[in-house]
Each structure stands twice: as structure tokens, then as C-alpha cells.
N, C-alpha and C positions, 0 to 999 in steps of 0.2 A: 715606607721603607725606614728602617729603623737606622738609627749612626752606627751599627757594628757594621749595618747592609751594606752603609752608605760609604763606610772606611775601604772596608773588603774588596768592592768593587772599583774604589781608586787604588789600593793597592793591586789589584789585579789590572787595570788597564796601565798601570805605570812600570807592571813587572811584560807585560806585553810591549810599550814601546820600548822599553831596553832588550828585551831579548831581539825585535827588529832587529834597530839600530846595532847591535853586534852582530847579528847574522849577516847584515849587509855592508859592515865595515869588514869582516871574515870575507866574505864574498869579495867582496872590492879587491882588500889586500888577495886575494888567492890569485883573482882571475887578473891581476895585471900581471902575474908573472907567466902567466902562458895564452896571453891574449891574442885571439887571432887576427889575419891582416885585414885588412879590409876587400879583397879582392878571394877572400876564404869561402868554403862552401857555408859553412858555419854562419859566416855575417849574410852570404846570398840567401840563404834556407830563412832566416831571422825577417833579414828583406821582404820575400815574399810573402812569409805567413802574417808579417805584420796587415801586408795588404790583404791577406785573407781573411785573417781574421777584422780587420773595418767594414770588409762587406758582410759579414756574419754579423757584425754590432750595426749596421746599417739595415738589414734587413728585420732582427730583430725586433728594433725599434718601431720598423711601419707595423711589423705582426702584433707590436703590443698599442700601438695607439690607434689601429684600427680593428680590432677585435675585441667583442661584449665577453666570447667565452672565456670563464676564468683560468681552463684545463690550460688555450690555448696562449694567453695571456703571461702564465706563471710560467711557461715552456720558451715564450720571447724574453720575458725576463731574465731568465737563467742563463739564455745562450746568450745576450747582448750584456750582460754582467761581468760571467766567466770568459771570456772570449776577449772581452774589454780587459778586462785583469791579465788574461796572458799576454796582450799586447805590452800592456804597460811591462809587464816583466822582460820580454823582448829589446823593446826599446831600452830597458836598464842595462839589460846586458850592453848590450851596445854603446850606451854611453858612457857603462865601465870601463872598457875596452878602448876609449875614446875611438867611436869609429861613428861615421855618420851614420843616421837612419836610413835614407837612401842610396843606391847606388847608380851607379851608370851605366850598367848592364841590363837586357830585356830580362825580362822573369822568367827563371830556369836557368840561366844561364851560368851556374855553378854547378849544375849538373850535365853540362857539356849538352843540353838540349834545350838552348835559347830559344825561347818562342816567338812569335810573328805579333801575338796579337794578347788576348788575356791566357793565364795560367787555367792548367784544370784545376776545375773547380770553381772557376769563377763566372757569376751568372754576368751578361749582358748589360746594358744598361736598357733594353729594350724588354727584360723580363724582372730588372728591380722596377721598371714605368709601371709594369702590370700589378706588382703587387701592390701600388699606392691606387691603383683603382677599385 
């Protein structure tokens, strides 16, 4: 790579963390003026999918480090990446918001149909066992 390649490419990744870094300081300032409470469907919905989306990047994970195929392999990867990424986005919100990660409500229960036990959607711990075997 040549120094124009070499310039270009620092001026593009330093035109990439400021454009972040403003989009998330715009973010921040926006979203504290109409930030929800904590007891909101908004932080409950946040809540949950955070936990759905862990067992998505949890399951990912065994299908990529137990699997030769590469179809199946690059398809673990994807979902245990992306899924990881919208978490982290999640949890931002929320910590913009200053509100906790977790709440003290069962899951569902911002949508007035608290559950007993896990959310749908989410597998057992008796069928993540199966897929590490």
C-alpha cells in the first residue's frame, strides 16, 4: 500500500470516529429530553430483547465452534455478531436514558402479560445442553 493508500485510509477511519462520536453525542443530547422511565414499555421491550438476544449470541457461539461446515459456521457468525451489536446498541440506549439494564419485573411484563417462566422465544436450558453435544 502506497502513503496516498496509507493517508486516505487514516483520513477515512478518523472521518468515521467523528462522524460516531457526533451521532452519539446528537443521540445522547436528543434522547435525554424525552427519555423514558424506567418502569416504560420501551425500557421492558429493551430488557427482554437484551436477554434474547444473549441467547442468540450464546447459541451462535456453540454452532460456530462446533461445526466443520463453513455455510454453517459463517451463518453462527453472523447471528452471534449482529445480535451481539444490537445488544450493545440496547444497553446504550439505556444507559443514555440513565436507566438500569435490568429490571424487576418477570419478562413480558410491560406488555401487561408477565410470564411464569422464560419468554417466547426462548429455548430451555435443557435444549442450549443438546446443542453443546
Amino acid at each position: 500500500m502506497g502513503p496516498v493508500a496509507a493517508w486516505f485510509r487514516l483520513g477515512l477511519w478518523i472521518a468515521v470516529i467523528v462522524l460516531v462520536a457526533f451521532t452519539a453525542a446528537i443521540t445522547h443530547w436528543v434522547t435525554k429530553e424525552d427519555a423514558p422511565s424506567d418502569d416504560s414499555a420501551v425500557a421492558g421491550f429493551l430488557r427482554d430483547m437484551i436477554t434474547h438476544h444473549g441467547q442468540a449470541v450464546e447459541m451462535g457461539l456453540i454452532m460456530f465452534e462446533r461445526n466443520e461446515d463453513p455455510a454453517i459456521r459463517t451463518l453462527a457468525l453472523d447471528i452471534l455478531t449482529t445480535q451481539q451489536a444490537q445488544t450493545g446498541m440496547m444497553q446504550g440506549w439505556l444507559q443514555a436514558w440513565d436507566l438500569s439494564q435490568t429490571g424487576a419485573e418477570p419478562p413480558m411484563a410491560w406488555m401487561a402479560h408477565a410470564m411464569d417462566g422464560r419468554m417466547p422465544g426462548m429455548a430451555s436450558d435443557e435444549e442450549i445442553e443438546r446443542l453443546h453435544d
